[in-house]
Structure formats: C-alpha cells, structure tokens
N, C-alpha and C positions, 0 to 999 in steps of 0.2 A: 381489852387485849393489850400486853404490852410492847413495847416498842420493837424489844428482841424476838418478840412472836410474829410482828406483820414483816419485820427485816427479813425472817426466815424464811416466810409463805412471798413473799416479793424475789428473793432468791429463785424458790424451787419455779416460781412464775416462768422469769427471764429464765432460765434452765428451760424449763419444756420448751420455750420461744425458740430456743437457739436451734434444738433439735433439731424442730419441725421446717426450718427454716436453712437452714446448713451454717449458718452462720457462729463464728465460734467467741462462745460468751464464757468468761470467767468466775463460775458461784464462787469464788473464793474473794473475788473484787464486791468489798462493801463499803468502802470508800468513795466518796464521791466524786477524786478525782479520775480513780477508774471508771466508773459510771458514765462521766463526759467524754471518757476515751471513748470506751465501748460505743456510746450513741454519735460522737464523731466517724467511728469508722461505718455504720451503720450509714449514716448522710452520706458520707463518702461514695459507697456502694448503691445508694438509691442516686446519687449523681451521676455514675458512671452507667446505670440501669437506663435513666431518663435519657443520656446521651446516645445509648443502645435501641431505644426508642425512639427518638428521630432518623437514627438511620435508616432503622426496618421501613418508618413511615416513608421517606426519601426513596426509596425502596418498591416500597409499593407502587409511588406514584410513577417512578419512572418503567416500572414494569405495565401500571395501568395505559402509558401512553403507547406504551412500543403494543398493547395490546389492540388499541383504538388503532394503530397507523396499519397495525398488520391486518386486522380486520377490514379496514378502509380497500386497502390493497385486494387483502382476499374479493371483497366486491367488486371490486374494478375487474380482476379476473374473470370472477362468475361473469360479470356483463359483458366481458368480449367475448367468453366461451358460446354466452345466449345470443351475440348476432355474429359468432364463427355459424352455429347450427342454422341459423334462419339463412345463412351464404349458401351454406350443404341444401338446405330444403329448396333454395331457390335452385340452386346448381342443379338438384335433382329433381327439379321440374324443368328447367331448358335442355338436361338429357332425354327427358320424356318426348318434350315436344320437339328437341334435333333428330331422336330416333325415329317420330313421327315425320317427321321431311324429311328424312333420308329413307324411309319408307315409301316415300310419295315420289321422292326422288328416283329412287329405283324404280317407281312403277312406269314414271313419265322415261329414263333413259331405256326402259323394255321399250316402250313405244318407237321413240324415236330411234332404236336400233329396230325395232319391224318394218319402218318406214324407211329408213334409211336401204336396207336391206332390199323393200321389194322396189326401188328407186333401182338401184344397182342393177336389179333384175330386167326393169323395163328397159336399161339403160343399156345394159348388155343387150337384148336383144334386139334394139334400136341397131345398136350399130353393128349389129351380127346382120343384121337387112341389107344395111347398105353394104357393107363386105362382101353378099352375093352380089348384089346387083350392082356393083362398082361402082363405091365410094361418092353415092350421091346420083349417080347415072337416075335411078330409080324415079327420083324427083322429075325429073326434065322429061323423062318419057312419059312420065303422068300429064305434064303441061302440054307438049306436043302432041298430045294425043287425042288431041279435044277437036269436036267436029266443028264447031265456028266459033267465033268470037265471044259469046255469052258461055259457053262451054267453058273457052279457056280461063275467061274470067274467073269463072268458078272455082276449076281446076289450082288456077295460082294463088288464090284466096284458100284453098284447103292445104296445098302446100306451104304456104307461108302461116298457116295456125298449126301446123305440124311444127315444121324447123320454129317458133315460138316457144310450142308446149316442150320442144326440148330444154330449149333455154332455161324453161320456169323450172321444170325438171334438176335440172343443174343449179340452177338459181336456191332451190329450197332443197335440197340435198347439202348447197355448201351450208345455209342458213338452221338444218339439222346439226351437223355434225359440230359446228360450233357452238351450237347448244349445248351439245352434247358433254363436248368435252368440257365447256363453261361449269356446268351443274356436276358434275365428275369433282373436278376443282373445287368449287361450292362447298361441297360434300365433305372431300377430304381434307379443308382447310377447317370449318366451322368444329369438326369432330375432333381434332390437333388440339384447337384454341380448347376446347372445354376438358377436352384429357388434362389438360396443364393446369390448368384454370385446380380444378378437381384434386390435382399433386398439391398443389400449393396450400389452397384451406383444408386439406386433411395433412399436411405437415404442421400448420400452424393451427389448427386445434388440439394435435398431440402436443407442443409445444405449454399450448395454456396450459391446460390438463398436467402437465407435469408440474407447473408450476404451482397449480393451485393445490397439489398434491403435498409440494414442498411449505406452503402459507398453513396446509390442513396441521399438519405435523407443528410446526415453528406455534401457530395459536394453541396446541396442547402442551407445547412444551413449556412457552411462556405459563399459562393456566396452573400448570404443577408447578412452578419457581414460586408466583405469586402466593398460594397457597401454605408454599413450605418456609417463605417466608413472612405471612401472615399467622402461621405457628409459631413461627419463634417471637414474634412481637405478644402473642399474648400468653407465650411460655415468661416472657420477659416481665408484662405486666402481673404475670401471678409471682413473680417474684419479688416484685414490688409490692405489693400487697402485704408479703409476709414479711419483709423490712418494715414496713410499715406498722405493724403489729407488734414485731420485737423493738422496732422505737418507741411504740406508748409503751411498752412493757418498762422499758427501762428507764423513760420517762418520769412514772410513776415513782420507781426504786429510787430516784434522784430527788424528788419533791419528798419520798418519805424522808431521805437525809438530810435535806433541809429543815427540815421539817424538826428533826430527832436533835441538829446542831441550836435550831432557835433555842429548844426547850431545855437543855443544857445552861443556855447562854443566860436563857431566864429566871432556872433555877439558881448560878450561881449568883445574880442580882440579888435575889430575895436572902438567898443567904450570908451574905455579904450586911445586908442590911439588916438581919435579926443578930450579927455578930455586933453591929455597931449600938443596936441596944439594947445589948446581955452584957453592958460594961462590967456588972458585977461577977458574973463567970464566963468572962473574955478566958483565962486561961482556959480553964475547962472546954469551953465552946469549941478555942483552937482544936485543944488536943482532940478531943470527940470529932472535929470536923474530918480532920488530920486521917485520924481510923477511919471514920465513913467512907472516905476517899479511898483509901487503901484497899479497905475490901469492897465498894462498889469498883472499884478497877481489877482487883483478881477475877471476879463475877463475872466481870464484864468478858476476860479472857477468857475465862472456863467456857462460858455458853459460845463462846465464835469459834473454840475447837470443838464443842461439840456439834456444831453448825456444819461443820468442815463438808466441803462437796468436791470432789476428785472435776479437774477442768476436763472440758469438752475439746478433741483435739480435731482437725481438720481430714476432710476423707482421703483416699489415693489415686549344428547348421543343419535341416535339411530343404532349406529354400521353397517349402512350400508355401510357406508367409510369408509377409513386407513387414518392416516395420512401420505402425500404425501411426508415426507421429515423431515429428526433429524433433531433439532435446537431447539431455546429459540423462545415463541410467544412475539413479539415484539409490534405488533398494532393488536389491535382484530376490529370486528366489528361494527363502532360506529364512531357519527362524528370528525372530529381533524381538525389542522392544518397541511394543505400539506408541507413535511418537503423540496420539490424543489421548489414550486411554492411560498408560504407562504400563501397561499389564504384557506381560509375556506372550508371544504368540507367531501360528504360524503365517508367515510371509504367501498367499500364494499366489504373486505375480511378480511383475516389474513393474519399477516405478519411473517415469520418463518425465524433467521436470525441464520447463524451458518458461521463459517471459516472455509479453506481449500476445498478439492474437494469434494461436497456433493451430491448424486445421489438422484435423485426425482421420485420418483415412479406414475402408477397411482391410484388414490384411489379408482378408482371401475372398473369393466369391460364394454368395450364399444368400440364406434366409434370413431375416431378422424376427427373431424369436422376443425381442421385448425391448424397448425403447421409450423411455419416458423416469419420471423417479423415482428412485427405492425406498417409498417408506419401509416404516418397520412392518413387519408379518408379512412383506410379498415375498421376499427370499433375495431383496436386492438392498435390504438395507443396512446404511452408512456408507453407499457407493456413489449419493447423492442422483447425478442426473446417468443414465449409465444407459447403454446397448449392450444388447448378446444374439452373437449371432452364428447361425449353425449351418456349418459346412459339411456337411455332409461325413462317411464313411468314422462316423464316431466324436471328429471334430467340432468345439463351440471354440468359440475368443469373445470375451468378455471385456469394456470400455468405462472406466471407472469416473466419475469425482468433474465429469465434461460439465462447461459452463452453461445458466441457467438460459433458456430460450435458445439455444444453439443447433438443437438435435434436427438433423436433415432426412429423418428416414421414421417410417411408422413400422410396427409388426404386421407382420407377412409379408414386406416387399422383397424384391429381388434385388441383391445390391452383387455390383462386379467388382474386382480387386483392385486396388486404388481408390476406390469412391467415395468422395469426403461423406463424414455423419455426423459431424460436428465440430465444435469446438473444444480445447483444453480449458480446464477451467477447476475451483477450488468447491465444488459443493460437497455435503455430504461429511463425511469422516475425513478433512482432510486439514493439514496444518498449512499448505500454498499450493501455488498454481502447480498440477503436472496430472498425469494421465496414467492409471493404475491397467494394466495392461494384463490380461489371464488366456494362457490356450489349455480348454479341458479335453481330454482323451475318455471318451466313455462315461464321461461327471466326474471322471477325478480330475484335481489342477495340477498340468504339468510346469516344468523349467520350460518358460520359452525360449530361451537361449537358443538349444541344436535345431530349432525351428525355424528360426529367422535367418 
C-alpha cells in the first residue's frame, strides 16, 4: 500500500472521529504541523474535561456529606419523635389512672357528702330538742331528776356522753368537710397539670413531625442533585473517552508523517549518493533527476486534490381580621414575578416582611384546619412551615414561610383572635424572613386588604 493510500484511509479515520465526537477536525490538514495543532487542541479539551471532573467529584462529595449530616439530623428527629410517643403513652396512662382517682374520688366525696349530710341532720335535730325544751334546760332536768345519789350519778355520766358525742359529732363533721374540700382541690389541680402537660407534648410532637417532614423532602431533594450531577460527571467522562479515541486517531496520522518525511529524507540520501557515482552521466542523472522531481511533485498535487474532503464545521377594611403580624407590606395582592422561581404568576396574598423574632398571631377566631409542613402533594407546598385556619361562614386565612419548630397550635384546636401560632420565619418558597398572609372566601383567595 502506498503512502498516498494509508494518508487517505488515516484521513477519512480522524474524519469519522471528529463526527462521532463533535469535535471539529480538518481532512484537508495533512500537514504535520496541522496534525500537532489539531491533537493540541484535542489536550486542551480533555484538560478542561479533567478540570470538569474534579469539580462534579468536589461535587459529589460535598453533596454526600450534607447527605450524611441531614440524615444524621433526620435520626436525631425520629428519636425525639419515639420518646415524644412513649411521653404520650405515658401521659395516656397517668390520664387513665387520674381518671381512675377521680373516680374513687368522686365515690369517696358521695360518701362524705351522705355523712356529712346525715351529721347535719342529727345536728339539726339535736338542737331542734333543745329549742323546745329551752336551750339545754332539758339536760338539768334529766340530772335533777334522779332519785338518789347513784341515780344521779348515772344520769350525769349519760348527760356528759351526750354533750361529748355532740362534740365528736362536730369534731368529724369539720374533719369531713375539710376533706372534702381537700380532694375536690386534689382533683381539680392534678387534672389542670395533665390537661397542660397533654397541650404541650402534642404541640411538640407536631412540631417534630413537621420538621422531619421538612429533612424527608431536603434528603430527596439532595438525592435528585447528587444523581443529576453524578450524570454529568460520567456524561463528562464519555466525552473523554471519545477525545481520547480522536487523539490515537490522529496520533497515528502524525507518526504516519513522520514516518512518509523519514523516507523522503532517506530517499533523497541514496540519491544523492548514486549521483556521486554516475560521474560519467552526472549530466544526464541531473537532468532525469530534475524531471522525476517535477512530475513526482505534479503527482503528488493531483492525488491531494483529488484526496480533497470539504471540513467539518461546528454545530448551533371591614375589620373583621387583625393583622396577623408587625412588619412592612412587601407584596400585596396582584400578579408579579416569582422572586424564587422567576416565572410569572399569580400573587395570592400579602407579603409582611420584618427582622428579628416576630410573633404571628391569629387574625380571627377559629379552627385550625392544618398546622405543620407543606411538603409537595399535600396542597401546602412551597409555603414551607404554614397554618390554615377556618372561621367559619366561608372564611379560611392561611400563614405562610413561619419558622422551623415555632408552630403553637395542632389541627383541630380552637384558637381565639389574637392568639400567637408562631413565629415569622424563612422556610419553604421563600427569599427572607417575612409571613405570606391569605384570607379565602369560599376556596377562592381574596385581597386582604378591605378585611383588615
């Protein structure tokens, strides 16, 4: 095969390389100093490829840690939520066994109001006796009445165990009712302390719960980052792969010029030296050399236009609400551009934006219909930590973007106007700190404006 034949098939080589590759190679360059261009820019590109690939790696790793810390987190969560429930389980055994003493309780304050009761009774009628028979008279004439000395003995010894058993009468009468009212107290203190007790670890299990709502979502969303840029790192390294391929290609096309420049170089030695001993047709030799040259150099032209390959070019008021929280109104009612998304859309509240720790109230009195985080699919998400709460005759007002562990209220409680439910804060869909504020009419969201 000769030399203009493997230049040709070396050509059409790097030519499919380039294709395949995107990379833009020149079949018109047979030159070798083209060649080093072409395999320099080729380095060039797998340099800037390699550098592309430490970052993705850089990349990785720091996504694999925020992955470990948020997981670490997530557990820590799960573990308070699992001894928040065993607080509930217990709470919901000392309601068991306060309902049962206040059971026992009530049976024993029955008692002591029958005793008390039939005490009153005998007591009343004690002194309904002496009231006829004047005011103790009754006594004396029982003593004086006695026929001698052992008589009267008698007589005064049953009068004085009389006036006693009043005493004791009166004595465990006050000793009842102070009971009474002791275990009454009892009663309505110990059931106080566990009602609160009760508010507290079910605000702060809905608390967790949101948060680990907020951890469930942040580990998927991490998980998709990681992913799509563990795609481009090995989108990267097949790109390299094919630089890699188009450098032996042209590689090759270089070592064959080399290659074609030696034998040249070698030929003309040899010729050279059979001119030096043809002294007798030195002229002749010339001239004959003189022509060979001439038409191997036409030759040489002819076949590299007919070689010719077209280059590869590169591709192409009405005062029934408060307002729910101090601040500056930042975004009212009305459509904008989404300052996270950038996309067009509609506005449908107020936006209330202040610094520091801001307490959010609610602006009317009602239900709390949902209280904890909006992920995505519950119908509250990118509101991040959020309440809604329903007032009745049509009315909801909805509480956006509030800070993470702040939420003071569960669903279903009854909350009155004024009543803090949290704090302002930046979770969810939001660029800073402030409180996304909505009053709906029926499910549609109105202007809170003529409402406040």
């Amino acid at each position: 095969m000769t030399y203009k034949k493997i230049l040709r098939n070396g050509i059409a080589m790097t030519v499919a390389v380039g294709l395949f590759s995107g990379v833009p190679i020149n079949a018109m360059a047979a030159d070798l100093n083209e060649l080093q261009k072409q395999q320099q820019d080729i380095q060039n590109q797998r340099s800037a490829i390699d550098n592309h690939i430490d970052e993705k790696d850089h990349e990785v790793s720091v996504l694999e840690r925020k992955q470990q810390t948020t997981a670490a987190e997530l557990e820590s969560l799960v573990k308070s939520i699992t001894e928040t429930n065993k607080k509930l389980q217990k709470q919901q055994q000392e309601v068991a066994i306060t309902n049962a003493e206040v059971s026992q309780l009530k049976n024993e304050i029955s008692v002591l109001q029958k005793s008390i009761q039939e005490r009153l009774d005998l007591l009343k009628d004690r002194a309904r006796a002496i009231q006829v028979n004047g005011n103790g008279q009754a006594y004396m004439n029982v003593i004086l009445a006695s026929d001698n000395f052992s008589d009267f003995i008698d007589r005064a010894t049953m009068v004085s165990t009389l006036v006693n058993a009043d005493k004791d009468i009166m004595t465990d009468q006050k000793k009842d009712e102070d009971a009474l009212s002791s275990k009454q107290n009892q009663t309505e203190t110990k059931l106080a302390s566990l009602k609160k007790l009760s508010t507290e670890i079910a605000l702060s299990k809905n608390n967790l719960e949101s948060q680990k709502s907020q951890k469930d979502e942040l580990i998927l969303a991490i998980a998709a980052e990681k992913d799509l840029t563990q795609q481009q790192k090995n989108d990267l390294l097949a790109k390299q792969d094919t630089l890699s391929a188009s450098e032996k290609a042209i590689a090759g096309n270089i070592q064959a010029e080399q290659n074609r420049q030696a034998e040249l170089q070698l030929a003309a030695a040899r010729k050279a030296s059979a001119e030096r001993a043809a002294k007798e047709e030195a002229a002749k030799a010339a001239t004959a050399q003189a022509r060979s040259k001439t038409v191997t150099r036409t030759e040489s032209q002819q076949e590299s236009s007919a070689v010719s390959i077209p280059s590869i070019s590169a591709g192409s008021s009405t005062g029934m609400f408060i307002k729910p929280a101090a601040g500056i109104l930042t975004s009212g009612f009305s459509d904008r551009t989404n300052p996270v998304t950038g996309e067009h859309e509609s506005h449908k509240g107020q936006d209330i934006a202040a610094g520091g720790s801001v307490p959010i109230y609610a602006a009317a009195g009602g239900t709390v219909v949902f209280s904890g985080f909006g992920a995505p699919g519950s119908g509250y998400g990118g509101y991040g930590y959020v309440v809604e709460i329903d007032h009745g005759n049509g009315y909801q007002t909805l509480y956006g973007h509030m800070r993470a562990g702040s939420l003071q209220v569960v669903a279903g409680q009854s909350v009155s106007q004024g009543q803090g439910i949290g704090m302002m804060g930046s979770t969810g869909q939001s660029t800073g700190q402030h409180l996304h504020f909505e009053i709906h009419k029926n499910g549609v969201p109105v202007d809170p404006s003529p409402y406040i």
